[in-house]
Each structure stands twice: as structure tokens, then as C-alpha cells.
N, CA, C and O atoms as a GROMACS GRO file, in nm:
protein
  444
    1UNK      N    1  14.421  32.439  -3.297
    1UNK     CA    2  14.541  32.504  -3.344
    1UNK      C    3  14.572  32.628  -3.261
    1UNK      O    4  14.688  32.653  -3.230
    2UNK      N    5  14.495  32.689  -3.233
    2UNK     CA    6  14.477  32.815  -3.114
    2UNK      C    7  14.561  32.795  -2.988
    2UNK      O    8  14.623  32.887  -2.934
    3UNK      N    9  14.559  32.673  -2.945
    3UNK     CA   10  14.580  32.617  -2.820
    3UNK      C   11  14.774  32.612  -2.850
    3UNK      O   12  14.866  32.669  -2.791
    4UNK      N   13  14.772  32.534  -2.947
    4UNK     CA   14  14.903  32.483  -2.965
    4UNK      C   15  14.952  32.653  -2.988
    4UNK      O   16  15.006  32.705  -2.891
    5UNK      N   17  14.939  32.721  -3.087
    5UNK     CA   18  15.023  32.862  -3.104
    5UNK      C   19  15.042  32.938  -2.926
    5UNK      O   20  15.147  32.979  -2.876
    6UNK      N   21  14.959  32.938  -2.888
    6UNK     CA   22  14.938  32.974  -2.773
    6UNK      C   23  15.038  32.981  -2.641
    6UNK      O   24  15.090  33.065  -2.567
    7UNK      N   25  15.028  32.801  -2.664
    7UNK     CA   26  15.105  32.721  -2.537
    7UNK      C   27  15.246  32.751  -2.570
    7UNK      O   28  15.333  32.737  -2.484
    8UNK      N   29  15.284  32.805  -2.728
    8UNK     CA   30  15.473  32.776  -2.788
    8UNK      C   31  15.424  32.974  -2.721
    8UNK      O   32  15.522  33.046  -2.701
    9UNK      N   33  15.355  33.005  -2.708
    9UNK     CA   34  15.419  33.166  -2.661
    9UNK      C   35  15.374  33.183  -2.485
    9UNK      O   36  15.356  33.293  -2.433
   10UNK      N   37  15.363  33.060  -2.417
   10UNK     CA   38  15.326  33.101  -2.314
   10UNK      C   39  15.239  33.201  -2.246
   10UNK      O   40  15.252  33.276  -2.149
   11UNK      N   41  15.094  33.157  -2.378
   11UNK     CA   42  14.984  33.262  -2.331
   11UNK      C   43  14.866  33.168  -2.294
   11UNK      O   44  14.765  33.235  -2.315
   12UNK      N   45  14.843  33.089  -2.264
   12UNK     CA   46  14.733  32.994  -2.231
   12UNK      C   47  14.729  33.000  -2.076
   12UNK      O   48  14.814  33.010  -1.988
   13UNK      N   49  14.617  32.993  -2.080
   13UNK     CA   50  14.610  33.013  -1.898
   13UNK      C   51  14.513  32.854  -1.896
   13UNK      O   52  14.418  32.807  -1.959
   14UNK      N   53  14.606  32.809  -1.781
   14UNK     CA   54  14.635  32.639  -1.783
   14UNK      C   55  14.411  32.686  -1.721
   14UNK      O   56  14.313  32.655  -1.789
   15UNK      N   57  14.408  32.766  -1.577
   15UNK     CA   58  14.324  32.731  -1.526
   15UNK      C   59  14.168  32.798  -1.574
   15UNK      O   60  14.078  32.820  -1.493
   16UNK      N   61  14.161  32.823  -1.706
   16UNK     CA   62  14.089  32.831  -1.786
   16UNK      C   63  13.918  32.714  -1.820
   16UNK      O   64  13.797  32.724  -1.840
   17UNK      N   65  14.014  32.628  -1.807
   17UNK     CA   66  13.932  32.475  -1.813
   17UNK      C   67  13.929  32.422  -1.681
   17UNK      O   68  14.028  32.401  -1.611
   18UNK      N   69  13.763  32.393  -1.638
   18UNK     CA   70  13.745  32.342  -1.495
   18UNK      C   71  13.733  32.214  -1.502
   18UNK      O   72  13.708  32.175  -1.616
   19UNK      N   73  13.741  32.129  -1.417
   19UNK     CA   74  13.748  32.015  -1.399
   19UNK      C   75  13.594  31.943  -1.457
   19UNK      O   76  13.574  31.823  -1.478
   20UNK      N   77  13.505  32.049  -1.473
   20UNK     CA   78  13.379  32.051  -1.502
   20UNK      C   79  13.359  32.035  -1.637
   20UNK      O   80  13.278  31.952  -1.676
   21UNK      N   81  13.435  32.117  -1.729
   21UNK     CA   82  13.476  32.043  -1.842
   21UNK      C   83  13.547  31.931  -1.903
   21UNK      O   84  13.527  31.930  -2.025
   22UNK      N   85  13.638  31.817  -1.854
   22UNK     CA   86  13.649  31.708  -1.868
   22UNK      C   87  13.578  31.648  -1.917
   22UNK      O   88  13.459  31.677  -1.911
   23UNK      N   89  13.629  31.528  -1.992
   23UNK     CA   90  13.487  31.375  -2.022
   23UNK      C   91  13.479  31.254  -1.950
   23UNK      O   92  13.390  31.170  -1.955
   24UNK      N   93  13.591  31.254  -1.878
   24UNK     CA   94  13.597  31.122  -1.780
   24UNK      C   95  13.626  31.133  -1.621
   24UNK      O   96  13.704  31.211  -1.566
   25UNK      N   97  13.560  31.055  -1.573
   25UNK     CA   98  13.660  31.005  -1.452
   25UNK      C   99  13.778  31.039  -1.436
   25UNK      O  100  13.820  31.076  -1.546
   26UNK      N  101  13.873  31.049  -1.343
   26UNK     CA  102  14.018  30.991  -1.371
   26UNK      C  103  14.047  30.849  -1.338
   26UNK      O  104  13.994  30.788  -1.245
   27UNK      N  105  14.152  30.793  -1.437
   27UNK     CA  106  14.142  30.658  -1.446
   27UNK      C  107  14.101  30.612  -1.543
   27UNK      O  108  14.171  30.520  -1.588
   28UNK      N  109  14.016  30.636  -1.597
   28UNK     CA  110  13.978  30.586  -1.737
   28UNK      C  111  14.071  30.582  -1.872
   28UNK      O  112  14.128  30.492  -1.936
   29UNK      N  113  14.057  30.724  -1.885
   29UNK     CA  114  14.175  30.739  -1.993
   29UNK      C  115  14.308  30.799  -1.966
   29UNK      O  116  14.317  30.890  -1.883
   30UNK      N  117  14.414  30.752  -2.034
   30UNK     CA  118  14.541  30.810  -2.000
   30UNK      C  119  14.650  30.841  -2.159
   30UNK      O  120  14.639  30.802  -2.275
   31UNK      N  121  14.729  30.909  -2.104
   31UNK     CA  122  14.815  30.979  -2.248
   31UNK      C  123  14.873  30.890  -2.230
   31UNK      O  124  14.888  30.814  -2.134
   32UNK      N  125  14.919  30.897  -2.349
   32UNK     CA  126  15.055  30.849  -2.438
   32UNK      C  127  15.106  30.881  -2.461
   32UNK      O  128  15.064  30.979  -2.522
   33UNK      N  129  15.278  30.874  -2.464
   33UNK     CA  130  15.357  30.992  -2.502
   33UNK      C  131  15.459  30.924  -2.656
   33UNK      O  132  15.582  30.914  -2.656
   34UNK      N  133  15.407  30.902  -2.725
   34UNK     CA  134  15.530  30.840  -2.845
   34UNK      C  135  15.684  30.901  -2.803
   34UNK      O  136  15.692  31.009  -2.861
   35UNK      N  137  15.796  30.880  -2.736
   35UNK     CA  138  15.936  30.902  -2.714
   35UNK      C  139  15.951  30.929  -2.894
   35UNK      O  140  15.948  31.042  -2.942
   36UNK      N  141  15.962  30.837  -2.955
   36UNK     CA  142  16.035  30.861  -3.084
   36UNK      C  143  15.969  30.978  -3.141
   36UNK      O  144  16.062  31.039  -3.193
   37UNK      N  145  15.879  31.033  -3.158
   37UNK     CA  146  15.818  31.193  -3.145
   37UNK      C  147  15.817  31.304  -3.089
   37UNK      O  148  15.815  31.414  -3.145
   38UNK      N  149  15.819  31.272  -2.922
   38UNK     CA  150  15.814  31.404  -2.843
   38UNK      C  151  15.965  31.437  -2.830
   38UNK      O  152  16.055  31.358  -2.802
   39UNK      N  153  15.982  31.627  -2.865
   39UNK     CA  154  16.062  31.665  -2.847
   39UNK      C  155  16.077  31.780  -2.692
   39UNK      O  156  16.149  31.879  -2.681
   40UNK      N  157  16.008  31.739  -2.617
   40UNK     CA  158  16.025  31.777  -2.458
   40UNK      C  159  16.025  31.911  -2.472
   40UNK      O  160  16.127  31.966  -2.430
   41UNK      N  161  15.900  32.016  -2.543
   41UNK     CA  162  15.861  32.158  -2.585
   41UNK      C  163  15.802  32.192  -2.444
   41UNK      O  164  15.804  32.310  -2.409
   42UNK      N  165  15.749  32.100  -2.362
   42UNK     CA  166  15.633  32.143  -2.251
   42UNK      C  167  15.532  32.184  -2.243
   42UNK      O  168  15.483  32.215  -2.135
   43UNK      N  169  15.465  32.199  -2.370
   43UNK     CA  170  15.325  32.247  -2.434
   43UNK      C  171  15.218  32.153  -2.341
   43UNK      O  172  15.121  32.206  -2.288
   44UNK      N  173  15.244  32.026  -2.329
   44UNK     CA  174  15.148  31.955  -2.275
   44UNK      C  175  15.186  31.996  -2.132
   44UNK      O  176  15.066  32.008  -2.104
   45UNK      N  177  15.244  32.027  -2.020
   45UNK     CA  178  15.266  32.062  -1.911
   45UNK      C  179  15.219  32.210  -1.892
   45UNK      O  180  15.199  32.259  -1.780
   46UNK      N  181  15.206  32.263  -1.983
   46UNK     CA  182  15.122  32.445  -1.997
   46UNK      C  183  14.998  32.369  -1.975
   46UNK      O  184  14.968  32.360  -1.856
   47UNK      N  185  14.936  32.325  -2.039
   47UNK     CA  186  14.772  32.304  -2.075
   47UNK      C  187  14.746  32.194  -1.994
   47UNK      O  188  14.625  32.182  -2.010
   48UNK      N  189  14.767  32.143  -1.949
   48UNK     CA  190  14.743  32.004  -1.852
   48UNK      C  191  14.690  32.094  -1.738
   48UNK      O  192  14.762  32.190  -1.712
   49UNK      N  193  14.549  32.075  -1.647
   49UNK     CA  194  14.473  32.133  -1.608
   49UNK      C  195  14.454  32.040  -1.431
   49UNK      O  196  14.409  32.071  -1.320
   50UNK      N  197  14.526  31.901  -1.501
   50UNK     CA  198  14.548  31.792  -1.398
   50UNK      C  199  14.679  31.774  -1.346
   50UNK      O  200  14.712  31.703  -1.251
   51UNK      N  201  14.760  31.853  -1.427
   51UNK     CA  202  14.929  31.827  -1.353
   51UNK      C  203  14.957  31.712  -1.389
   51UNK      O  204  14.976  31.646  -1.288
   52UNK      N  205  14.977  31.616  -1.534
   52UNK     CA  206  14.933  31.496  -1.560
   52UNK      C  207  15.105  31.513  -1.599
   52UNK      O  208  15.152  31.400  -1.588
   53UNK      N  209  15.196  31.595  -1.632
   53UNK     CA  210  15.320  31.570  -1.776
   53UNK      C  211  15.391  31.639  -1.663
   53UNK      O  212  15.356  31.734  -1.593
   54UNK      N  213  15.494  31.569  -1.664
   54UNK     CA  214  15.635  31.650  -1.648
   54UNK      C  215  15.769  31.601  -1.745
   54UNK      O  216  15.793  31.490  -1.792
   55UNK      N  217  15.834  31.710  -1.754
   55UNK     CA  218  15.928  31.733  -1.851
   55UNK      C  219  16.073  31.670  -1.777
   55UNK      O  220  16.115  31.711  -1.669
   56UNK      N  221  16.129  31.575  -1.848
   56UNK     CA  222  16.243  31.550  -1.762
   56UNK      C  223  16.348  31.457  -1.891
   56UNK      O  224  16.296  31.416  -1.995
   57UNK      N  225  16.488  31.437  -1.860
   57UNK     CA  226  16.582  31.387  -1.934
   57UNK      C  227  16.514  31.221  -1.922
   57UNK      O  228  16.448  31.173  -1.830
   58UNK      N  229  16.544  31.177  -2.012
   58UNK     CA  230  16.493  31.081  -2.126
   58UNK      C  231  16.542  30.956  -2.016
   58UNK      O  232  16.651  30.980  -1.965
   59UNK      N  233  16.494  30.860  -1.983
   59UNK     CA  234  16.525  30.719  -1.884
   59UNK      C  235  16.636  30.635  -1.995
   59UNK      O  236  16.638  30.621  -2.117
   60UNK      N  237  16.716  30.594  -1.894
   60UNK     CA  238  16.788  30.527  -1.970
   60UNK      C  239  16.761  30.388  -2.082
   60UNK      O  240  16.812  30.344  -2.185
   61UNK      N  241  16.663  30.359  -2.000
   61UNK     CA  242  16.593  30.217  -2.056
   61UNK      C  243  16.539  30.310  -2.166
   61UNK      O  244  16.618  30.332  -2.257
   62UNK      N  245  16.444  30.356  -2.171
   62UNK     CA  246  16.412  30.445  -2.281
   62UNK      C  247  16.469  30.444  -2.407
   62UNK      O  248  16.420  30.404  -2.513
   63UNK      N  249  16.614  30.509  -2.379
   63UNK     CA  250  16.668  30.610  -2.456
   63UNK      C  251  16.726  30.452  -2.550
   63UNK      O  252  16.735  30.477  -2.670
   64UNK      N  253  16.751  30.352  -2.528
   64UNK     CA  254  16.883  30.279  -2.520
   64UNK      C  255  16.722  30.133  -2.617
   64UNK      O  256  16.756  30.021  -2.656
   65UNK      N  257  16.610  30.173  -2.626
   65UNK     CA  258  16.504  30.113  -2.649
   65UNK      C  259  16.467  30.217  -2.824
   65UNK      O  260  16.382  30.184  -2.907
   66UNK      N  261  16.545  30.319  -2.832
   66UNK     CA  262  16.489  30.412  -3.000
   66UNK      C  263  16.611  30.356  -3.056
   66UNK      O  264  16.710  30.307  -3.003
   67UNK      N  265  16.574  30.380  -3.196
   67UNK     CA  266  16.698  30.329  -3.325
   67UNK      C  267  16.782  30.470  -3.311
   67UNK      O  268  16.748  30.571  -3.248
   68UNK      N  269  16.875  30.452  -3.371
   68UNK     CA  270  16.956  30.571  -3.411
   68UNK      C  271  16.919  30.669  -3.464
   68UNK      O  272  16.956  30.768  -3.401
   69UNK      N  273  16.856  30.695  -3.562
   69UNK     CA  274  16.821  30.823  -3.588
   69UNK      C  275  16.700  30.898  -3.464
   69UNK      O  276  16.682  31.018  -3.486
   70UNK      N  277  16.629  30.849  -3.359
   70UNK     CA  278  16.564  30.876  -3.272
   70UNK      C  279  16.616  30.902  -3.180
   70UNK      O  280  16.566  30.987  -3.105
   71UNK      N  281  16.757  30.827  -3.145
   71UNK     CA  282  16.881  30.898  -3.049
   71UNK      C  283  16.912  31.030  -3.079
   71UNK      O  284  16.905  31.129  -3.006
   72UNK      N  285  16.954  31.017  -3.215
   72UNK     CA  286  17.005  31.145  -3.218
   72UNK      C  287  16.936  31.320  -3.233
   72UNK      O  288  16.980  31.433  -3.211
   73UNK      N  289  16.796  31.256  -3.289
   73UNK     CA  290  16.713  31.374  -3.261
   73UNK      C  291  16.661  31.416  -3.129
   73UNK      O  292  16.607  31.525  -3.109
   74UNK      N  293  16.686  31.292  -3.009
   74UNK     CA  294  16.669  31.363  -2.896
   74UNK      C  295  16.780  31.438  -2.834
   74UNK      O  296  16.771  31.521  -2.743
   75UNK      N  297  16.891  31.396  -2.897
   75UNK     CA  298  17.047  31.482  -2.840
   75UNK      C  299  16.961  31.619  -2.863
   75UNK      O  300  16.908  31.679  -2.769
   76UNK      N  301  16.954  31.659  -2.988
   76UNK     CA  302  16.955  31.767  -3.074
   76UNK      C  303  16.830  31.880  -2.954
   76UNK      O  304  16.816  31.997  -2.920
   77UNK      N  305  16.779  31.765  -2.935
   77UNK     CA  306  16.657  31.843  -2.814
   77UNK      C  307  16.659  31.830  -2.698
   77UNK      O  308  16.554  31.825  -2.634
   78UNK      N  309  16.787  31.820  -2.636
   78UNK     CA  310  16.849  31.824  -2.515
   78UNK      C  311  16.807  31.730  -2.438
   78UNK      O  312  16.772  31.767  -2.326
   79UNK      N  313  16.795  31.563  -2.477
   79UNK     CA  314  16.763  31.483  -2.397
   79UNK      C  315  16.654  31.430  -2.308
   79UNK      O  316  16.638  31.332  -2.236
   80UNK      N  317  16.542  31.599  -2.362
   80UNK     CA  318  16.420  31.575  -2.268
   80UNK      C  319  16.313  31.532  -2.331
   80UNK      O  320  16.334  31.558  -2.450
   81UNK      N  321  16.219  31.484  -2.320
   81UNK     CA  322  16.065  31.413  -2.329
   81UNK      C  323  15.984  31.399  -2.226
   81UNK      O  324  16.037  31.353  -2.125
   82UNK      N  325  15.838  31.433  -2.220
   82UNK     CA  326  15.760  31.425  -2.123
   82UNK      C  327  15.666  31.273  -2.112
   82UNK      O  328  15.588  31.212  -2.185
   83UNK      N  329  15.717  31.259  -1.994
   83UNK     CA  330  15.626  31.189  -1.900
   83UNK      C  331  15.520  31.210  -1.861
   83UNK      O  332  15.465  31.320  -1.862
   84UNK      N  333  15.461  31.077  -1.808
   84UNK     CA  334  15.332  31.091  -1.735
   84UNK      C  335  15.332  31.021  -1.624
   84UNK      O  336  15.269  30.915  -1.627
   85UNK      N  337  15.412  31.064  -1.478
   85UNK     CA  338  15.392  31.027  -1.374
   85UNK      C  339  15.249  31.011  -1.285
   85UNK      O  340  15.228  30.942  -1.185
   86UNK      N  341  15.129  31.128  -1.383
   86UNK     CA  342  15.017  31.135  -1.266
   86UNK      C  343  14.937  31.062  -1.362
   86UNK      O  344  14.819  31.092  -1.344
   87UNK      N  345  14.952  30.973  -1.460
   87UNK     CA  346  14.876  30.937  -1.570
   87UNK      C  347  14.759  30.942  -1.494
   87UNK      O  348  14.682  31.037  -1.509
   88UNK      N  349  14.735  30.840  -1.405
   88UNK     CA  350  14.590  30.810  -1.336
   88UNK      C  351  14.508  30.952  -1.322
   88UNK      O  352  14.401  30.945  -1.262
   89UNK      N  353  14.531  31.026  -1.352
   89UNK     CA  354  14.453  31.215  -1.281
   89UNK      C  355  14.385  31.228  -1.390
   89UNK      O  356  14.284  31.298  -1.378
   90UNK      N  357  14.411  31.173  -1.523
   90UNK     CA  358  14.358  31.220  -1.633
   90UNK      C  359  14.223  31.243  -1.653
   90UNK      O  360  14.152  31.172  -1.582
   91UNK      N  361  14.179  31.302  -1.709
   91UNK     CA  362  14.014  31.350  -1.699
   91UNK      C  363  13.938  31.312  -1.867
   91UNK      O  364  13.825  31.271  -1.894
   92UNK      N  365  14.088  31.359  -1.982
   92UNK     CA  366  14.054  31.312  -2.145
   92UNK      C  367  13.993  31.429  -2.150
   92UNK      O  368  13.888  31.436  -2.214
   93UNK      N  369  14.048  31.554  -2.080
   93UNK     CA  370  14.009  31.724  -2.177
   93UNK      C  371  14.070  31.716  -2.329
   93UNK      O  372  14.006  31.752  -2.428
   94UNK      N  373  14.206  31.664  -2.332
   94UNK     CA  374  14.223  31.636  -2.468
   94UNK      C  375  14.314  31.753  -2.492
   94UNK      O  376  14.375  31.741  -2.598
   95UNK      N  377  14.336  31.842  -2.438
   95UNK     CA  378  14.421  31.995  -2.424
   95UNK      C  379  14.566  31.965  -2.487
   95UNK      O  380  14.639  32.033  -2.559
   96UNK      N  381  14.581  31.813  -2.421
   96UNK     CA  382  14.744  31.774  -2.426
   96UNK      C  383  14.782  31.765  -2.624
   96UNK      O  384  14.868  31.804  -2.703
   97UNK      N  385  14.666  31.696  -2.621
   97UNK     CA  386  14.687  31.605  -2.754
   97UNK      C  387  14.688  31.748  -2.876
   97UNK      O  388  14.779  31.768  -2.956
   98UNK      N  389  14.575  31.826  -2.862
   98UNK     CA  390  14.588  31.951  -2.920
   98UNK      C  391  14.708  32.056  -2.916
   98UNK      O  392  14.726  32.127  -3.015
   99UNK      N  393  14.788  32.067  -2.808
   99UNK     CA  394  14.916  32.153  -2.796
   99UNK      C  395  15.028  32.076  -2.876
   99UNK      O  396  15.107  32.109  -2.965
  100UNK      N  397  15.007  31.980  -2.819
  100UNK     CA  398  15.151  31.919  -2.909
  100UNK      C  399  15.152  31.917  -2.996
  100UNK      O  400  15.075  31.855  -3.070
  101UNK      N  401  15.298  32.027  -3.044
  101UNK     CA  402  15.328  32.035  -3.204
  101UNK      C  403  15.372  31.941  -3.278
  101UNK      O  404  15.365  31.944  -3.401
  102UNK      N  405  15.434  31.830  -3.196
  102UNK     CA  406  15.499  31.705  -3.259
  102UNK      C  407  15.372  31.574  -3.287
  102UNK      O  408  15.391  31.477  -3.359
  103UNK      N  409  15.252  31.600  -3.215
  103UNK     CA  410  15.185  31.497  -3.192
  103UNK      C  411  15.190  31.401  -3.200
  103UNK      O  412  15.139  31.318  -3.274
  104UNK      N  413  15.288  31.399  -3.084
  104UNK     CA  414  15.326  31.269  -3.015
  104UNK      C  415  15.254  31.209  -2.875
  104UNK      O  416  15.300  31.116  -2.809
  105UNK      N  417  15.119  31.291  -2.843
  105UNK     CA  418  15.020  31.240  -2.760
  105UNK      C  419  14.881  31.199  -2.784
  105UNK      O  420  14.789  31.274  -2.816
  106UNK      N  421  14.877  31.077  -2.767
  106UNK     CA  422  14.725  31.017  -2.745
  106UNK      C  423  14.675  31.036  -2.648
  106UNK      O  424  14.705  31.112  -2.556
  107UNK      N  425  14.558  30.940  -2.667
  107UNK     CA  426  14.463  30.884  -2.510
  107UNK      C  427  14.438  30.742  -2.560
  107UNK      O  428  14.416  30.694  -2.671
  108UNK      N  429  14.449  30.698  -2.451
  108UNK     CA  430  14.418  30.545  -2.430
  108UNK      C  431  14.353  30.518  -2.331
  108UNK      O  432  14.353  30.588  -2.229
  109UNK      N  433  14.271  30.381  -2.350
  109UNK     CA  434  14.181  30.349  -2.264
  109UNK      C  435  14.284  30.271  -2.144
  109UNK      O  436  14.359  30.175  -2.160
  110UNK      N  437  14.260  30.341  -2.038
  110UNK     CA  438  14.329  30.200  -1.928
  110UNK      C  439  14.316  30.036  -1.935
  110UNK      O  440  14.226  29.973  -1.990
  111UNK      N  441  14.404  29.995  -1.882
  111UNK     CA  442  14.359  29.821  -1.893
  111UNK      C  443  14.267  29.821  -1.771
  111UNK      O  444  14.209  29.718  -1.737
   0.00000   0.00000   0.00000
């Protein structure tokens, strides 16, 4: 809970946690981002230690893939939700899943 208050005031210092603390490989495990949950805060892009999340307007396939009431709560939050372009970097510090106030991030095992 520390983490999450933290990351919404922009006091967490991302390079805090060494790579030395991790539990995996990278490759092993990777986030999840539930769309119909995340409201694109950037909490997981503060604390991400791997550069794993970036924050960006919602893919069309995406957007056009939630029911209506999930449309419209992403209007309300300006269209953005985070991604995971570097999924593969992941290490499973778990930082992500703890900041997010919406918890709308897992970990999953790779196929």
C-alpha cells in the first residue's frame, strides 16, 4: 500500500530495487494489463524498474473489443491505458501489481 500512495504522489524512486531483487529470469513471467480496469494513472511506469509499461491512447482494436460502459469510462480517462511493449524484460518484482490503484495488473506465466 506504501508503494501505491507513493507512486499517485510521485515519490518512489523507480531505481530503488536492483535487478538483484527480482524472482525471475526475464521471460518467464509477464503482466497483464485488464483494459476494462486500467485507467492509464502511470503508477506502473513509476515503479517498473525494467521499463516494462508505457502509457499510450487505447488501440483501436482494443477499444472497439470493451462493452459500453468500459468505453465510456475510458473517455472519462482520456483514452489512455498501459501497455506492455517490453513484456519479455519482466523480472516478477511485482512493484507493478502493488501500485496499481485499479488493479488491473497481473503476472502470468509465458506460453
Amino acid at each position: 500500500m506504501a508503494i501505491r500512495r507513493q507512486a499517485a504522489h510521485g515519490r518512489v524512486n523507480v531505481r530503488e530495487k536492483s535487478a538483484g531483487d527480482c524472482k525471475q529470469k526475464p521471460g518467464v513471467i509477464a503482466p497483464v494489463v485488464d483494459l476494462k480496469r486500467c485507467e492509464g494513472k502511470g503508477d506502473c511506469v513509476a515503479v517498473c524498474p525494467e521499463d516494462v509499461f508505457e502509457i499510450r491512447r487505447i488501440d483501436n482494436a482494443d477499444y472497439v473489443g470493451l462493452d459500453l460502459m468500459h468505453r465510456l469510462k475510458l473517455r472519462v480517462h482520456g483514452m489512455k491505458v498501459a501497455y506492455t511493449p517490453n513484456a519479455h524484460a519482466c523480472r516478477s518484482c511485482g512493484l507493478c501489481v502493488t501500485a496499481c490503484p485499479e488493479r488491473a495488473i497481473t503476472l502470468a506465466r509465458t506460453a
